[in-house]
DSSP file (Angstrom, degrees, kcal/mol; ACC not computed):
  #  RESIDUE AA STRUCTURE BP1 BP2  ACC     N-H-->O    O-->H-N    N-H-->O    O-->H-N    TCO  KAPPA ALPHA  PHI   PSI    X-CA   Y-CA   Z-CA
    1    1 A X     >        0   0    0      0, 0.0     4,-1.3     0, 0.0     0, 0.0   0.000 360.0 360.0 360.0 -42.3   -3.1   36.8  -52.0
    2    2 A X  H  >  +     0   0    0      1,-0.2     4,-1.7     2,-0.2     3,-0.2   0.883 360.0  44.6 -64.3 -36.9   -3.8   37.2  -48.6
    3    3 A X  H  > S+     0   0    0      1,-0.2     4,-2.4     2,-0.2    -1,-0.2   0.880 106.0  62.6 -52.2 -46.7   -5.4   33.4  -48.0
    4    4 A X  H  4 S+     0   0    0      1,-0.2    -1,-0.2     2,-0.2    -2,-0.2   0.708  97.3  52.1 -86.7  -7.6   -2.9   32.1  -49.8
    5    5 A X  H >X S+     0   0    0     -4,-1.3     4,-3.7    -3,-0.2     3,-2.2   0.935 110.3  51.8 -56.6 -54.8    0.0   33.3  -47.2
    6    6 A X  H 3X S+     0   0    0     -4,-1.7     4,-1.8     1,-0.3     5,-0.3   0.894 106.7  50.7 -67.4 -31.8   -1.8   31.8  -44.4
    7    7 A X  H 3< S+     0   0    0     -4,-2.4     4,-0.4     2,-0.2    -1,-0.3   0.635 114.9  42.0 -84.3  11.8   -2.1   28.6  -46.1
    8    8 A X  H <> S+     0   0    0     -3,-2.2     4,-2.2     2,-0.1    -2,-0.2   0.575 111.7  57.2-106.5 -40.6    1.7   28.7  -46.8
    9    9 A X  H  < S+     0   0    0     -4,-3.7     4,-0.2     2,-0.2    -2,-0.2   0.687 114.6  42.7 -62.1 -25.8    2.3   30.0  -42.9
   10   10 A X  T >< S+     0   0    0     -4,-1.8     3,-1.4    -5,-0.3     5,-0.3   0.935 112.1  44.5 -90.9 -50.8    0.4   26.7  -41.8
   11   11 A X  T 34 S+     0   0    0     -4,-0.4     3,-0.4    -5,-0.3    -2,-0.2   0.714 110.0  61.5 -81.8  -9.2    1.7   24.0  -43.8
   12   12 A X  T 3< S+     0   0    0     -4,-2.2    -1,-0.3     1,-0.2    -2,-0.1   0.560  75.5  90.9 -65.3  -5.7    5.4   25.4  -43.2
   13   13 A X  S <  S-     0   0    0     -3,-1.4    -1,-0.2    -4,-0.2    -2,-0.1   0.147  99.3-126.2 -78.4   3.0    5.1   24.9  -39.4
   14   14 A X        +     0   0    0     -3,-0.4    -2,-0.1     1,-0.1    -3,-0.1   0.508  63.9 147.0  40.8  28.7    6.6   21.5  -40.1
   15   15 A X        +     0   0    0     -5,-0.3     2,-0.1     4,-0.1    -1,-0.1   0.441  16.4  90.5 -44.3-161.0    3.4   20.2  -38.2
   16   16 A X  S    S-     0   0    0      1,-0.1     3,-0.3     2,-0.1     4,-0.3  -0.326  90.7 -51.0  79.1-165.7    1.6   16.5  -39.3
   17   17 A X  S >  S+     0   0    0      1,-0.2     2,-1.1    -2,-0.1     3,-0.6   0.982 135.2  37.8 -53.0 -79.0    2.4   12.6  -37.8
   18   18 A X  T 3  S+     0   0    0      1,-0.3    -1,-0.2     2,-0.1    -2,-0.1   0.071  98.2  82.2-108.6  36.8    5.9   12.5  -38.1
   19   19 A X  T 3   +     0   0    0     -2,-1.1    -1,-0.3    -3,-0.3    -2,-0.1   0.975  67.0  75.5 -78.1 -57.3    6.6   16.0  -37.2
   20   20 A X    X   +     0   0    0     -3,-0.6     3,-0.7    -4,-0.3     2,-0.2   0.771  64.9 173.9 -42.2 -54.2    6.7   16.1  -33.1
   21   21 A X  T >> S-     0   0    0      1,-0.2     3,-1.3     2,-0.1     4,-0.6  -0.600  71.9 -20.4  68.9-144.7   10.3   14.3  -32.8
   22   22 A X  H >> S+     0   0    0      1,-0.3     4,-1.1    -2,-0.2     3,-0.7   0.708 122.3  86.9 -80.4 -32.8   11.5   14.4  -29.2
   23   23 A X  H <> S+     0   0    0     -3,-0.7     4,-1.3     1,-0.2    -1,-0.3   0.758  90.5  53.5 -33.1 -43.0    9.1   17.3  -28.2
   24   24 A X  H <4 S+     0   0    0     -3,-1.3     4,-0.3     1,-0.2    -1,-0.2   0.870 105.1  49.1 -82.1 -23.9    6.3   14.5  -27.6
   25   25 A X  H <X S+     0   0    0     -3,-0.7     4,-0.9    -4,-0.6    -1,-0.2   0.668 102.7  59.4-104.1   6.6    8.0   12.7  -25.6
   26   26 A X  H  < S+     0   0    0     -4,-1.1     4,-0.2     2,-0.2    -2,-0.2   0.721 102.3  58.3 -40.2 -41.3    9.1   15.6  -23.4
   27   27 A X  T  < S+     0   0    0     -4,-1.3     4,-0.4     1,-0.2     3,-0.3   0.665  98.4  57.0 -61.5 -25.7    5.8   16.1  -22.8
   28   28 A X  T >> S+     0   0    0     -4,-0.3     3,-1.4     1,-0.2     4,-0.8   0.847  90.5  81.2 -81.3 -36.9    5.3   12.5  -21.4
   29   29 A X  H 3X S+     0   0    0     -4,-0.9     4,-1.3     1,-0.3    -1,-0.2   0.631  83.9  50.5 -63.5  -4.9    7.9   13.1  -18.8
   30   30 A X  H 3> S+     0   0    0     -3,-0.3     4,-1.4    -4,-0.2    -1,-0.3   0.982 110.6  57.2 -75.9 -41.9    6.2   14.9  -16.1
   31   31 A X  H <> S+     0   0    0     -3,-1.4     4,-1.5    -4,-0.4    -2,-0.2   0.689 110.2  39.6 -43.0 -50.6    3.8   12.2  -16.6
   32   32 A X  H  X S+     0   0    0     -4,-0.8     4,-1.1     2,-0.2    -1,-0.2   0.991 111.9  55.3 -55.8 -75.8    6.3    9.5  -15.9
   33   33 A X  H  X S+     0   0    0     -4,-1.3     4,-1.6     1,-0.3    -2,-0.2   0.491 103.2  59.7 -47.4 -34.5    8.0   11.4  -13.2
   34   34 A X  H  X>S+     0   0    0     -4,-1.4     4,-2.4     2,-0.2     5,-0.5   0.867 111.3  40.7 -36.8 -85.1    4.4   11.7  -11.4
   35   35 A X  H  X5S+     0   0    0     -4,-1.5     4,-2.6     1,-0.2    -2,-0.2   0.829 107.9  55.8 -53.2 -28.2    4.2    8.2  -11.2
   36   36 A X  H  X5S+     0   0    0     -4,-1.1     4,-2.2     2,-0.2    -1,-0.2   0.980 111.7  51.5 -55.4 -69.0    7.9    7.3  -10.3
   37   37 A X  H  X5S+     0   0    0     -4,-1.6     4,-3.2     1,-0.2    -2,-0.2   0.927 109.0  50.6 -48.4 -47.5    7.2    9.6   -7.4
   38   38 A X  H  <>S+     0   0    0     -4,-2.4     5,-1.4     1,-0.2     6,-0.3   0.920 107.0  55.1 -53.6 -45.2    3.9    7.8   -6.6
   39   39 A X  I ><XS+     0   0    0     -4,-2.6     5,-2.3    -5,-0.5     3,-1.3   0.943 108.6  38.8 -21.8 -77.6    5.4    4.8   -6.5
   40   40 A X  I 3<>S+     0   0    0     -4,-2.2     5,-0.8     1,-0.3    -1,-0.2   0.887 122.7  42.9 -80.4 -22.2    8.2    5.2   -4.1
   41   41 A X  I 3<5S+     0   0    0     -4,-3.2    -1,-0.3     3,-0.1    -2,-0.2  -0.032 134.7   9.7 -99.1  32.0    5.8    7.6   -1.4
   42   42 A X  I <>5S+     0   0    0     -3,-1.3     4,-2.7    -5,-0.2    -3,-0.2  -0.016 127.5  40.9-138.4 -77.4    2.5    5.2   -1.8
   43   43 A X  I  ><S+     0   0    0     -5,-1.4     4,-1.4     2,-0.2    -3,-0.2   0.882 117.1  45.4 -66.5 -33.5    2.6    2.1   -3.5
   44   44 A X  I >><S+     0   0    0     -5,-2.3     3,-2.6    -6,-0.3     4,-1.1   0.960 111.1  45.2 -91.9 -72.8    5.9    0.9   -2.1
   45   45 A X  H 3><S+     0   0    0     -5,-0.8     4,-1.8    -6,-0.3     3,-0.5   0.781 113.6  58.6 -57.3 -10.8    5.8    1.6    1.7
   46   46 A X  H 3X S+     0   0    0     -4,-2.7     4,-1.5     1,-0.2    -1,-0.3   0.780 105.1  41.7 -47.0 -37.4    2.4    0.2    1.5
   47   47 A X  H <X S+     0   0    0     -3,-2.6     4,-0.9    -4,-1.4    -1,-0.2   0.385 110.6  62.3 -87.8   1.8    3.3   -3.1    0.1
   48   48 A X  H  X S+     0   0    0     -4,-1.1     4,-1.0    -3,-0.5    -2,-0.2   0.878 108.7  38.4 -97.0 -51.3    6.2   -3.0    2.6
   49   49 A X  H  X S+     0   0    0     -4,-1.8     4,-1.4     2,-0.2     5,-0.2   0.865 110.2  68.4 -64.9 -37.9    3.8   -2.9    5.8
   50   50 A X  H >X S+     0   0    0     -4,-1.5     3,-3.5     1,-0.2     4,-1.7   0.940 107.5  31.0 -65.4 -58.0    1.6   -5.2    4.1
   51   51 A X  H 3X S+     0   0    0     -4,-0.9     4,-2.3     1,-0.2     5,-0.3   0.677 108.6  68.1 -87.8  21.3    3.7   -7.9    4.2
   52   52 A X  H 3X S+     0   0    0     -4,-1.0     4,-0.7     2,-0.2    -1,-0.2   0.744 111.8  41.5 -47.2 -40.7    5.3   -6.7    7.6
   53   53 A X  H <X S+     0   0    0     -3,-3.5     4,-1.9    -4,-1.4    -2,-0.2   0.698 109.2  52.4 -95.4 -31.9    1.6   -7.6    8.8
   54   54 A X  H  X S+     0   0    0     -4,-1.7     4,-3.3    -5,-0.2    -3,-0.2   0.934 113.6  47.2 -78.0 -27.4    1.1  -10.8    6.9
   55   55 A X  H  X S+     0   0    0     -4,-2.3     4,-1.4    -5,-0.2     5,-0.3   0.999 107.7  57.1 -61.7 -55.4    4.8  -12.1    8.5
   56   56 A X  H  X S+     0   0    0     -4,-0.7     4,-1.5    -5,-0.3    -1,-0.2   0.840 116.1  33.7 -28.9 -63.1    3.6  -11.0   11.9
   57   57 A X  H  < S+     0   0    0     -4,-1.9    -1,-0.3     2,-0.2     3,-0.2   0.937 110.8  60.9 -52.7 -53.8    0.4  -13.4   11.5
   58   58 A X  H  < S+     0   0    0     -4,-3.3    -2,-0.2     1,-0.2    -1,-0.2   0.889 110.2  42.9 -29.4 -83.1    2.3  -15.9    9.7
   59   59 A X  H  < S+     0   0    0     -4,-1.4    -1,-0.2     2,-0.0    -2,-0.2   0.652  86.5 120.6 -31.9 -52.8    4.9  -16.2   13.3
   60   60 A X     <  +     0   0    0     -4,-1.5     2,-0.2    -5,-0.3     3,-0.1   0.412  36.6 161.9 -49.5 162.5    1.9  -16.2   15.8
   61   61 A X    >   -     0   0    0     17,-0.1     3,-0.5     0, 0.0    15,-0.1  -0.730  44.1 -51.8 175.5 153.0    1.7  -19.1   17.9
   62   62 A X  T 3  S+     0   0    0      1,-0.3    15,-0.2    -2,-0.2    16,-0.1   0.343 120.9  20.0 -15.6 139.2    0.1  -20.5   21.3
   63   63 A X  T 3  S+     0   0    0     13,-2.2    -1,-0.3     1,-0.4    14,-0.1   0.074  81.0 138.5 108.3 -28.7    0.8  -18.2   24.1
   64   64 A X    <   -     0   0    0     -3,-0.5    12,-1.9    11,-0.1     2,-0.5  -0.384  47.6-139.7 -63.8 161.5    1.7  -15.0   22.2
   65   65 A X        +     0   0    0     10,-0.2    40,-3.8    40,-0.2     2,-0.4  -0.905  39.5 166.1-124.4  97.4    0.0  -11.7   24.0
   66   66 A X  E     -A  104   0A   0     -2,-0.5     8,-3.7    38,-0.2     2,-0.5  -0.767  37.6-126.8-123.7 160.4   -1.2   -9.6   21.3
   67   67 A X  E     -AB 103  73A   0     36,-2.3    35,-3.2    -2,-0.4    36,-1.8  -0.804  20.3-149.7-111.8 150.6   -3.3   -6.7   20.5
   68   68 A X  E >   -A  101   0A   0      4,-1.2     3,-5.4    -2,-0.5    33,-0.3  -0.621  31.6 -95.3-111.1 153.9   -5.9   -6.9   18.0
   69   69 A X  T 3  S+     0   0    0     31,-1.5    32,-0.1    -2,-0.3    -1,-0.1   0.387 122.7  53.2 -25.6 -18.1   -7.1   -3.8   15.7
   70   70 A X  T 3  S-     0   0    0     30,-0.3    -1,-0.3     2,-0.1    31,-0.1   0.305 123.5 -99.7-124.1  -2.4   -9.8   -2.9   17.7
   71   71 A X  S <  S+     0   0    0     -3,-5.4     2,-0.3     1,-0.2    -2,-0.2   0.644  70.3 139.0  93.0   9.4   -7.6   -2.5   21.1
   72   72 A X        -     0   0    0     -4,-0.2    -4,-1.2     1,-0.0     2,-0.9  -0.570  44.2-141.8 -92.8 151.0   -8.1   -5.4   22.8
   73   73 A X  B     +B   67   0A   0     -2,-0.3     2,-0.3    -6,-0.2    -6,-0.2  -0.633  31.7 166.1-114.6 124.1   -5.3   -7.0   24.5
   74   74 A X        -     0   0    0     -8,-3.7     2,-0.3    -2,-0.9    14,-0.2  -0.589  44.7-127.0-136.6-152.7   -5.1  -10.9   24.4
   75   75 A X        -     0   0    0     -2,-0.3    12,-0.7   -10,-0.2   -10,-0.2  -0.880  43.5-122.8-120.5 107.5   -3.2  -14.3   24.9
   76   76 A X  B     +C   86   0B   0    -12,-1.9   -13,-2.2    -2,-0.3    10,-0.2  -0.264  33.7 177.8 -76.0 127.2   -3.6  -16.5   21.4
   77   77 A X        +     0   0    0      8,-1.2     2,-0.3     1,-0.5    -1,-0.2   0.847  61.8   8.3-101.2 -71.0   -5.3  -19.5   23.0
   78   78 A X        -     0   0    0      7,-0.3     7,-1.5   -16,-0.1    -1,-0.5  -0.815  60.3-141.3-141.3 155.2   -5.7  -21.5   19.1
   79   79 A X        +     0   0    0     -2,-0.3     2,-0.1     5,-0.2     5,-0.1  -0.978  23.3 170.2-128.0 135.9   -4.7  -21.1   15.8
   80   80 A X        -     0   0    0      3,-0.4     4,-0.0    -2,-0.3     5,-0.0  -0.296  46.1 -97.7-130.7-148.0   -6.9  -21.8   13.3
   81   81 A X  S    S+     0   0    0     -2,-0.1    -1,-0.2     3,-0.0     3,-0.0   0.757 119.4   1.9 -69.5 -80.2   -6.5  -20.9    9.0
   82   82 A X  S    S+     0   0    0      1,-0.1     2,-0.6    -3,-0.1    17,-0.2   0.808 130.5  71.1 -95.6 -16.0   -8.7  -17.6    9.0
   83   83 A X        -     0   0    0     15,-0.1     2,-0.8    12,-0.1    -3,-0.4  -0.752  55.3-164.3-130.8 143.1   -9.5  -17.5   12.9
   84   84 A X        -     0   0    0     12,-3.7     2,-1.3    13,-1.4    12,-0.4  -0.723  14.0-142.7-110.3 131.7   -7.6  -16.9   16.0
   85   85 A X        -     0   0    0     -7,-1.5    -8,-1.2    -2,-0.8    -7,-0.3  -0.511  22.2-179.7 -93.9  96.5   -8.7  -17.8   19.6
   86   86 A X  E     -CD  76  94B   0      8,-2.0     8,-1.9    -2,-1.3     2,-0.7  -0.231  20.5-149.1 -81.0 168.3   -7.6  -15.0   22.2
   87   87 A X  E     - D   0  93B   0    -12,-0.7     6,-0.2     6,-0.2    -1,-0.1  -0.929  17.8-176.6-150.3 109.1   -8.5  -15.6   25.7
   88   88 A X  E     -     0   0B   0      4,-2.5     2,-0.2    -2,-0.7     5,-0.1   0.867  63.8  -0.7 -77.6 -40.5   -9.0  -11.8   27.2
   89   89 A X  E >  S- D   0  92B   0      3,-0.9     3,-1.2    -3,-0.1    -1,-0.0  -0.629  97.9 -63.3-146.7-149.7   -9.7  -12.6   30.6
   90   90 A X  T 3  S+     0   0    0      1,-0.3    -1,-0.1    -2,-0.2     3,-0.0   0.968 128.1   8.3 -59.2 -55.6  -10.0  -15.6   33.2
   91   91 A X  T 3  S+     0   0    0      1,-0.1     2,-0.8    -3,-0.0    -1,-0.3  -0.158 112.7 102.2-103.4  31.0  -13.2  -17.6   31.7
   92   92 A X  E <   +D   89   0B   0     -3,-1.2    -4,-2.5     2,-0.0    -3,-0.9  -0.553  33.9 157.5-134.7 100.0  -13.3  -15.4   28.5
   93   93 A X  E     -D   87   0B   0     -2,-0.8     2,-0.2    -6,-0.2    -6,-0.2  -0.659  17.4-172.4-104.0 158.3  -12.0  -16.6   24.9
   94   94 A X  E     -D   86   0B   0     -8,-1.9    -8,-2.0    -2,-0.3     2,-0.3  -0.984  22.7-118.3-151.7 147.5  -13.5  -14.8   21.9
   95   95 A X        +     0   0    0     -2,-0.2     2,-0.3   -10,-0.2   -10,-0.2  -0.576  33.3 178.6 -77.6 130.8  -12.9  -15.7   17.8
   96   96 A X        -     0   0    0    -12,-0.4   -12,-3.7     1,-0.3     5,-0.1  -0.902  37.4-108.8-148.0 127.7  -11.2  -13.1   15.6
   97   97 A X        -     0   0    0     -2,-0.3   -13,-1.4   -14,-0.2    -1,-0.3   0.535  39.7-114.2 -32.1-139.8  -10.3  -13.3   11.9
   98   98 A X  S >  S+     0   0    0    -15,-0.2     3,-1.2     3,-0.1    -1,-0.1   0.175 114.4  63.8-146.6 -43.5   -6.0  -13.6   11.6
   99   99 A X  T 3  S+     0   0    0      1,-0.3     2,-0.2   -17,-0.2   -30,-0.1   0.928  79.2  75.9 -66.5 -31.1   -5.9  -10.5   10.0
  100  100 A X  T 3   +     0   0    0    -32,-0.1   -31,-1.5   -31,-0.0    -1,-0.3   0.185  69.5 119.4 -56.3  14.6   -7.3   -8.3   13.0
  101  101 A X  E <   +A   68   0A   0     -3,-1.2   -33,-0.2   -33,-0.3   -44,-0.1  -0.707  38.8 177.9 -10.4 111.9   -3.8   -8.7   14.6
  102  102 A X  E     -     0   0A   0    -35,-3.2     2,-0.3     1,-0.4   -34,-0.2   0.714  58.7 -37.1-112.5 -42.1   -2.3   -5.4   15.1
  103  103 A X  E     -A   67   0A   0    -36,-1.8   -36,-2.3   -47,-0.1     2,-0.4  -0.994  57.8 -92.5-173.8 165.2    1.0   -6.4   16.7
  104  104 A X  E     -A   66   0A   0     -2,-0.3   -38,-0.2   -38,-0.2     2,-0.1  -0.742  45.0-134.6 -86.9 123.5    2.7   -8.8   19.3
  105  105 A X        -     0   0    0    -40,-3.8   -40,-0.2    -2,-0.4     2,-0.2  -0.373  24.6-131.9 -79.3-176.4    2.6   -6.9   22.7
  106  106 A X        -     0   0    0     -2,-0.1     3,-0.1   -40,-0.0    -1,-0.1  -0.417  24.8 -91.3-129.3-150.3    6.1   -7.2   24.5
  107  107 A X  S >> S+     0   0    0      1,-0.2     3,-2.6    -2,-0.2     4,-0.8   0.856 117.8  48.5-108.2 -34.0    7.1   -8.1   28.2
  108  108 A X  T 34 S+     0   0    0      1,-0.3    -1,-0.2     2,-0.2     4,-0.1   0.732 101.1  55.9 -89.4   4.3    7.0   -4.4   29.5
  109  109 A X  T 34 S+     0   0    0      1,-0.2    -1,-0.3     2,-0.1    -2,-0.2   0.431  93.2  75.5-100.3  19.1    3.8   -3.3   28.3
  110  110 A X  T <4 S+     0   0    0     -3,-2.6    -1,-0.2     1,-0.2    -2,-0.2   0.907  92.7  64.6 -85.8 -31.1    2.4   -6.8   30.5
  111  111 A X     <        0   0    0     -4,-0.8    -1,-0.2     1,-0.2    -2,-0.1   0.374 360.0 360.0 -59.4   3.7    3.1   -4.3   33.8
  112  112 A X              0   0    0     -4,-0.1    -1,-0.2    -3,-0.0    -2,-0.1   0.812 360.0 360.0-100.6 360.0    0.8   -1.8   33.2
């Protein structure tokens, strides 16, 4: 008698496949709601700076005074596909990929 309670107390539990209803997908939402959050604090201002950096490169041209990734402050001499020619000092140009471009310097930071 006693087995046969528990085996009436499980299959009443209205368990199996088409049991859960809406309960399973309650379950999902933190899940979702995780990822919505990642989304807007990761993935999105990240893709927002990236191309923020690819316009920046896009723009460049002859003459601009920019600083490169690594701190070095230059004058864009040539523009090439992948490589850019800064010219650092009087006799001194050096090759740098397009992406090592950190930013366009501006007029007051030529006075220091």
């Amino acid at each position: 008698m006693f087995m046969e309670s528990i085996a009436w107390a499980q299959s009443t539990g209205g368990g199996g496949a088409g049991g859960q209803g809406p309960g399973g997908l309650l379950s999902l939402l933190p899940f979702v709601m995780i990822v919505i959050i990642f989304y807007f604090l990761l993935i999105r201002p990240q893709q927002k700076k990236q191309k923020e950096q690819k316009a920046l490169v896009d723009a460049l041209k002859k003459g601009d005074k920019v600083v490169t990734t690594s701190g070095i402050w230059g004058t864009v001499t040539n523009l090439g596909k992948t490589v850019i020619t800064l010219q650092i000092a009087d006799n001194t140009k050096i090759k740098i990929q397009r992406d090592n471009i950190a930013r366009v310097r501006g007029e007051e930071e030529d006075k220091d």
